[in-house]
C-alpha positions in Angstrom: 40.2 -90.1 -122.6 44.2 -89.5 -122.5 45.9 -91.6 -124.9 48.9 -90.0 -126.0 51.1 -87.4 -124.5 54.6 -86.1 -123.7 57.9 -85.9 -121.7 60.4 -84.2 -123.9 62.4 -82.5 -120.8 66.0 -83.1 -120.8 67.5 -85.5 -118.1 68.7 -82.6 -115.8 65.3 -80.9 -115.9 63.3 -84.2 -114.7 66.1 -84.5 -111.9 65.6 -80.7 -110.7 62.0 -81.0 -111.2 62.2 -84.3 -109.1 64.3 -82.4 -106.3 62.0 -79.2 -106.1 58.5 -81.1 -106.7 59.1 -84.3 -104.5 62.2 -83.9 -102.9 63.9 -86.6 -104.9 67.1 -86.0 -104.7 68.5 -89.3 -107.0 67.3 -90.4 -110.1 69.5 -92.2 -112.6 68.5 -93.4 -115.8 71.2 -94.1 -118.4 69.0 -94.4 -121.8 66.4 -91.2 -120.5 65.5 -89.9 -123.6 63.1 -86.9 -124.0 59.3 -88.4 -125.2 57.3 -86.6 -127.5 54.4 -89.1 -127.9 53.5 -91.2 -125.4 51.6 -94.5 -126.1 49.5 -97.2 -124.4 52.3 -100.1 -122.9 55.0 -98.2 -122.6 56.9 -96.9 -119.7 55.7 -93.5 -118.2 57.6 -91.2 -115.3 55.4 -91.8 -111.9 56.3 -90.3 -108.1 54.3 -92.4 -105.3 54.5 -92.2 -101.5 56.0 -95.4 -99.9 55.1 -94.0 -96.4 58.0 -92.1 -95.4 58.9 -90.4 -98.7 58.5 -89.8 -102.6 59.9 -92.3 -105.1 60.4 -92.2 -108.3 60.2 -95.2 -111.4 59.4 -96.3 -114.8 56.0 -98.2 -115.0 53.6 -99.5 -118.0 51.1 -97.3 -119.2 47.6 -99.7 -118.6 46.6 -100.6 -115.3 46.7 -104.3 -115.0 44.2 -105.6 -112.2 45.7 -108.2 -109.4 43.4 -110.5 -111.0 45.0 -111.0 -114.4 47.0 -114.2 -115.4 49.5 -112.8 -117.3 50.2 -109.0 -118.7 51.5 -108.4 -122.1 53.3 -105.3 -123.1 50.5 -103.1 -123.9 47.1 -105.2 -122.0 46.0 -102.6 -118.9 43.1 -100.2 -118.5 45.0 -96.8 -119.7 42.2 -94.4 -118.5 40.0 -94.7 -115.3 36.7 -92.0 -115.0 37.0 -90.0 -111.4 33.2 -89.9 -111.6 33.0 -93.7 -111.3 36.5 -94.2 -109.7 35.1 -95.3 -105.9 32.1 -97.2 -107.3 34.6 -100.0 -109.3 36.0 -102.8 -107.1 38.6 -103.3 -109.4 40.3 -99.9 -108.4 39.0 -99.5 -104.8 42.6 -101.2 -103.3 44.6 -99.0 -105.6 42.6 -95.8 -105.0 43.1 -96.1 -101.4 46.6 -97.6 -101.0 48.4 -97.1 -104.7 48.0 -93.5 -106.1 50.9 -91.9 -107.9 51.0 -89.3 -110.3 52.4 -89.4 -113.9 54.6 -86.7 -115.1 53.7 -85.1 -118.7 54.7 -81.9 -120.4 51.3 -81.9 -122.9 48.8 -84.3 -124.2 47.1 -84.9 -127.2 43.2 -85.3 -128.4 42.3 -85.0 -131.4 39.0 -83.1 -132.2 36.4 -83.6 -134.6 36.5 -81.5 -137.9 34.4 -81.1 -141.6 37.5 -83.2 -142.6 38.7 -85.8 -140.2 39.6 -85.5 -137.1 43.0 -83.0 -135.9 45.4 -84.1 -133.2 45.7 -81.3 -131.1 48.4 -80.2 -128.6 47.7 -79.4 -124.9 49.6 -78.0 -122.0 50.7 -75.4 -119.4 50.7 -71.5 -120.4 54.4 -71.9 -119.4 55.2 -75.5 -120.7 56.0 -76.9 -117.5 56.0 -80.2 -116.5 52.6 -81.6 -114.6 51.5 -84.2 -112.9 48.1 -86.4 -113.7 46.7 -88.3 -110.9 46.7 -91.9 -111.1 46.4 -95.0 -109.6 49.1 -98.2 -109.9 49.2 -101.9 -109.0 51.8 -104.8 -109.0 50.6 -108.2 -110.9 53.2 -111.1 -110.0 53.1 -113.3 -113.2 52.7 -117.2 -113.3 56.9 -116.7 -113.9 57.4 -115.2 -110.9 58.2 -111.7 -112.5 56.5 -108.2 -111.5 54.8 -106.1 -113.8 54.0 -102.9 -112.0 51.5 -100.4 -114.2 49.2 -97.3 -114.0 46.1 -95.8 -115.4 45.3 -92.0 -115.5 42.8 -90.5 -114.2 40.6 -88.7 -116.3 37.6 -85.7 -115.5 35.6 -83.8 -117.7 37.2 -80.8 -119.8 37.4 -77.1 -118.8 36.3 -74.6 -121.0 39.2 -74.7 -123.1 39.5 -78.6 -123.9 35.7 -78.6 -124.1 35.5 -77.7 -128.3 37.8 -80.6 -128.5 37.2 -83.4 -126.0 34.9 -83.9 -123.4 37.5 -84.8 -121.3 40.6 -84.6 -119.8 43.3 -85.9 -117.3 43.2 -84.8 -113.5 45.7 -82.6 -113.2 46.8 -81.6 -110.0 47.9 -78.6 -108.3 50.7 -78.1 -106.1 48.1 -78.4 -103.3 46.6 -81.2 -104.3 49.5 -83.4 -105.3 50.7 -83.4 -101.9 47.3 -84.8 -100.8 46.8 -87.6 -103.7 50.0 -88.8 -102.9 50.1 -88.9 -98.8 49.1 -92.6 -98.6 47.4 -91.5 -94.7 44.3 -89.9 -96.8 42.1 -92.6 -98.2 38.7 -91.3 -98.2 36.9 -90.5 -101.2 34.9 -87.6 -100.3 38.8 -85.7 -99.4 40.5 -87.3 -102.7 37.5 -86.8 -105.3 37.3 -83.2 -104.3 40.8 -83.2 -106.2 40.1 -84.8 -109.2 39.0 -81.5 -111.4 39.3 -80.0 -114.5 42.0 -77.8 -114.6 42.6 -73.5 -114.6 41.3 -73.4 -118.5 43.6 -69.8 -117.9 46.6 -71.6 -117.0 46.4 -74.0 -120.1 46.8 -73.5 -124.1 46.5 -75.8 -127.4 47.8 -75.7 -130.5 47.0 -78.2 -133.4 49.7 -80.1 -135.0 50.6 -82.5 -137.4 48.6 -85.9 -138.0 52.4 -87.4 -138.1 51.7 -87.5 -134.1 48.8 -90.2 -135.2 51.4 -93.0 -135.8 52.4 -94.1 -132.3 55.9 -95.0 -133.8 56.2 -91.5 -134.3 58.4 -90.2 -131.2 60.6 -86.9 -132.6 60.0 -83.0 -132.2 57.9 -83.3 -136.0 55.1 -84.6 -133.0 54.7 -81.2 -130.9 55.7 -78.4 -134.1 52.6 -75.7 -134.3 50.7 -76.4 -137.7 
């Protein structure tokens, strides 16, 4: 599963990689802050397609089906399986209408040791920023106010994650974004093709410090090399 992970790009490095990656050529966000650990219920960076173009927002992290009564700040389904993805009616309407991607710099799993288990660091050979597919819905509480969220989309590891998790998020390529997000594909034997583990050779992880465990934790101490 994903369960943590990170954004810590400055404000004017999201904006350009908004404008190069999506075409975006407007976001403002006043209290953007760089994110070094990511957690369940709180708001994550995701682009979707409304149809004529890219857009950009701040949703919760834990996909809240159409279904629920009411959403709390951290109910929702934070990880949905590509293996099983088109087999679940509760994600069939989002895989085919909602997708998005959510925008990361690294993730974190935390592998299995003689002493405990060790949060590890993973991301890009070049630390760039990356999109993982996902899917995102719109739940209209009894109030009348909207709670939009997301789930990522995980596959199994590549040959590098593999000694420490048995899976991963979907990450896209350059490609492949474009597909995921142009709302006129919807089926599953064209999108599932794209949801793969990644180039192990464009990928590297680094362990670091169990401080990252504490989802309170949100400061460089997360991503340092141990």
């Amino acid at each position: 599963m994903c369960g943590r992970f990170s954004l810590r790009a400055l404000l004017d490095d999201v904006r350009r990689h908004l404008q190069q990656q999506y075409q975006i050529d407007h976001f403002a966000d006043p209290v953007w802050t760089p994110r070094y650990n990511v957690a369940p219920g709180q708001k994550v960076l995701a682009v979707l397609n409304d149809g004529q173009k890219n857009r950009v927002g701040s949703i919760q992290w834990g996909y809240v089906p159409s279904y629920a009564k009411e959403a709390g700040a951290t109910t929702g389904i934070i990880n949905a399986k590509a293996e099983t993805l088109a087999e679940k009616p509760l994600f069939q309407t989002a895989l085919a209408h909602q997708r998005c991607v959510i925008l990361a710099d690294g993730f974190y799993e935390w592998k299995k040791t003689d002493s405990g288990k060790a949060p590890m660091r993973i991301l890009m050979e070049d630390e760039s920023i990356f999109p993982m597919a996902g899917i995102w819905n719109v739940l209209t509480r009894s109030d009348g106010t909207k709670v939009s969220s997301c789930a990522i989309i995980t596959t199994s590891a590549n040959v590098a994650l593999a000694p420490i998790h048995d899976r991963m998020p979907a990450i896209l390529t350059p490609e492949n974004e474009k597909i995921w997000l142009n709302p006129l594909v919807t089926d599953w034997e064209t999108l599932g093709a794209l949801l793969r583990p990644y180039d192990p050779d464009k990928m590297q992880t680094y362990p670091v410090s169990p401080f990252v465990n504490n989802a309170k934790n949100d400061s460089m101490e997360c991503i340092r090399r141990i």
